[in-house]
C-alpha positions, -999 to +999 in steps of 0.1 A: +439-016-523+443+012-552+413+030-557+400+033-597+386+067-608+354+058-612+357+052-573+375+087-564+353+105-585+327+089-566+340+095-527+355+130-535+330+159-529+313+179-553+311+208-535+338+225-515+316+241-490+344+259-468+362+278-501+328+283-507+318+302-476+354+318-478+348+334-510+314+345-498+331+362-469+353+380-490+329+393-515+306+406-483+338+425-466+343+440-500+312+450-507+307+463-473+344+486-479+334+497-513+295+507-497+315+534-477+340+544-504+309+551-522+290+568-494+325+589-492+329+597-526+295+615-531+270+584-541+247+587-514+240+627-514+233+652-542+246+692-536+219+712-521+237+738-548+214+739-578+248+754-597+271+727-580+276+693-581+258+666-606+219+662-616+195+640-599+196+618-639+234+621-638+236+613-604+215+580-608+234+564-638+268+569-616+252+553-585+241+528-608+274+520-624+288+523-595+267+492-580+275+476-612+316+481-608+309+471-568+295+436-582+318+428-602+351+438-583+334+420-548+315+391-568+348+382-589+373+378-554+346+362-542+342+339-569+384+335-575+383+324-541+360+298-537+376+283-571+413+286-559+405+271-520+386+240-529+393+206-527+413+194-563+391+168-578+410+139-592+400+118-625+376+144-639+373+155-672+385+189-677+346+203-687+335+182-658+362+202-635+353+236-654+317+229-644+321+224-608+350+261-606+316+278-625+291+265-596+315+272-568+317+306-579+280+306-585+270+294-550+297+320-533+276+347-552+243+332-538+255+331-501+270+362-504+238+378-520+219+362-496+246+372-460+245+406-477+210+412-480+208+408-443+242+423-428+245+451-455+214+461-459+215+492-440+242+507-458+229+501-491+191+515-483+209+546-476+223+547-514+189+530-533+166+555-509+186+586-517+187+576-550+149+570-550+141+602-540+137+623-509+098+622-516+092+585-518+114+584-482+089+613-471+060+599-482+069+562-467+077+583-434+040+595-439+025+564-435+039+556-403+013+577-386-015+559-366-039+541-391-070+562-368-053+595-372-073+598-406-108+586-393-096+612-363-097+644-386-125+631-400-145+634-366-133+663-356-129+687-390-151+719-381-164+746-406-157+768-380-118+780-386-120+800-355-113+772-331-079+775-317-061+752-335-022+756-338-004+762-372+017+726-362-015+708-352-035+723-391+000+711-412-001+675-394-034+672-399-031+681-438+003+660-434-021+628-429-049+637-453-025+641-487-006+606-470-037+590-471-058+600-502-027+593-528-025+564-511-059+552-520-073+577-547-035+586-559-051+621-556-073+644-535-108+648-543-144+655-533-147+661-499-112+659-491-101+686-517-129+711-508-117+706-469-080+712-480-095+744-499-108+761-467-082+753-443-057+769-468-078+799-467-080+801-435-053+801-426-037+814-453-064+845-456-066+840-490-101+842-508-117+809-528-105+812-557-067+814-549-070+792-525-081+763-545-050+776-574-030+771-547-042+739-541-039+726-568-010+739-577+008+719-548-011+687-558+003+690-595+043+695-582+027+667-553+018+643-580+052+650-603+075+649-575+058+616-565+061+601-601+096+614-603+103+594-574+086+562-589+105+561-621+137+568-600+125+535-578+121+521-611+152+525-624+170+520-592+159+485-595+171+476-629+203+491-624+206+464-593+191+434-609+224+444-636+244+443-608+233+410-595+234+393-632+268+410-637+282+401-600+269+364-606+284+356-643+317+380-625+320+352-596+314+315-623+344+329-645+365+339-617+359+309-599+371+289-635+402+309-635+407+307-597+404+262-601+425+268-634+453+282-618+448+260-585+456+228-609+481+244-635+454+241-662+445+279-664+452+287-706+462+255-713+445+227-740+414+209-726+422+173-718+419+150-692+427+157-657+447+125-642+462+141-606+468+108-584+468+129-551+444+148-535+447+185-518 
C-alpha cells in the first residue's frame, strides 16, 4: 500500500543524528589541526625581544581573529557535512527542508562546541592563558599554596630580622602575603604593608623611607600589571564569544548549502520538494 506524504513526512526522521555527529567530528579534528598551526605560527608566544616581533595589543587582535577564522573554517565543514550526509526528506516544502539543513548544521556546532570543550581544552588554554597574560597565570599559580600558609606567617612574623631566615624562605613568604591580600583587599595595607616595609629593609638594608618607595612602587606596576591582565581576560572573552556566534551562523549556512547540493536544489527557485525515494 503507497504511502501519502503526509505519512512519509510523518515516519521519516527529523533529525539525522549520524551526519550530525560526522560533521561534529570533522569540525573537532579541524579545530584541533588549526590549534597547532596556530601554536606553530607564533599565536601562543610573544618575542622576549622588546625590538622584535608584535605588541602584547597587536598580538591579541591576531589571536583573536585567528580564533574567529578557526570557527568559521572548522564550524563551516562541520556544518557542510552534517547537511550533505543526512537522510533526504521526501514531500517537504523547500523552507521546511531549508529549516531542518540550518538545525543540522546548528546541532553539529553544539556537539562539536560541546566535544571540544572537553577534548581540546588543553590546547586552547595555552593560547587564551598566554594571551591573558603571564601575570594572571602567575597569580592563579599563587593561589595554589596551602590555604594555612597565610595564617602560618602570620604566627610566626618576628620584629626581630636577625633570625636566620633564608632569602628563598623571606620571597615565599612575601609570595603568599601579596597572593593573598589582592585577593581579598585587591591591595596591601595596614598591617600587612608596614610588615612588607621592614622585611624589604631588612633585607634589603635600605632605610624607611626607601623602603616603603620601593614598596610601593612594586605594588603600583603589581596592581597595573594585574589590571592589564584583566582587560586582556576581558577581551579574550569577547573575541571567543565572536568566534562561537560566527562558528555557529558558519555551520546553519553551510549545512543549507551542504542539503542544497545533496538534493540538486542548491541556487535553484524555491518550490516544492516531491523525491519519491528515499536515501
Amino acid at each position: 500500500m503507497e504511502q501519502g506524504v503526509g505519512s512519509v513526512e510523518l515516519e521519516a526522521p527529523g533529525v539525522s543524528w549520524g551526519a550530525i555527529f560526522a560533521g561534529a567530528a570533522a569540525a573537532c579534528a579541524l579545530t584541533l589541526l588549526m590549534l597547532s598551526l596556530g601554536m606553530g605560527l607564533g599565536f601562543a608566544v610573544v618575542s622576549p625581544w622588546g625590538s622584535q616581533g608584535v605588541s602584547s595589543t597587536t598580538f591579541e587582535i591576531g589571536t583573536g581573529l585567528y580564533f574567529i577564522v578557526m570557527a568559521m573554517i572548522a564550524s563551516g565543514l562541520g556544518g557542510y557535512l552534517a547537511g550533505r550526509l543526512r537522510r533526504k526528506w521526501i514531500g517537504l516544502e523547500a523552507t521546511e527542508v531549508q529549516f531542518r539543513d540550518t538545525a543540522h548544521g546548528l546541532l553539529a556546532w553544539a556537539v562539536a562546541s560541546i566535544v571540544g570543550a572537553v577534548l581540546l581544552a588543553s590546547p586552547a588554554s595555552t593560547l587564551v592563558g598566554n594571551v591573558a597574560g603571564g601575570t594572571a597565570q602567575a597569580v592563579a599559580g599563587g593561589g595554589q599554596s596551602s590555604p594555612m600558609s597565610n595564617y602560618a606567617d602570620l604566627l610566626l612574623r618576628s620584629d626581630n630580622r636577625n633570625d636566620p631566615q633564608s632569602l628563598t624562605d623571606t620571597r615565599g613568604e612575601i609570595s603568599r602575603l601579596l597572593t593573598t591580600s589582592f585577593r581579598a583587599d585587591n591591595d596591601v595595607t595596614g598591617t600587612n604593608r608596614d610588615y612588607l616595609v621592614k622585611t624589604v629593609a631588612a633585607r634589603t638594608g635600605l632605610n624607611q623611607a626607601d623602603a616603603e618607595k620601593r614598596v610601593n612602587d612594586v605594588l603600583l606596576q603589581a596592581k597595573a600589571d594585574l589590571d592589564k591582565a584583566r582587560k586582556a581576560a576581558m577581551h579574550t572573552a569577547i573575541w571567543l564569544t565572536l568566534s562561537l556566534f560566527i562558528g555557529a551562523f558558519s555551520a546553519a549556512a553551510a549545512a543549507w548549502e551542504g542539503g542544497g547540493v545533496r538534493d540538486g536544489t542548491w541556487g535553484k527557485a524555491p518550490g516544492r520538494r516531491t523525491v519519491a525515494t528515499s536515501a
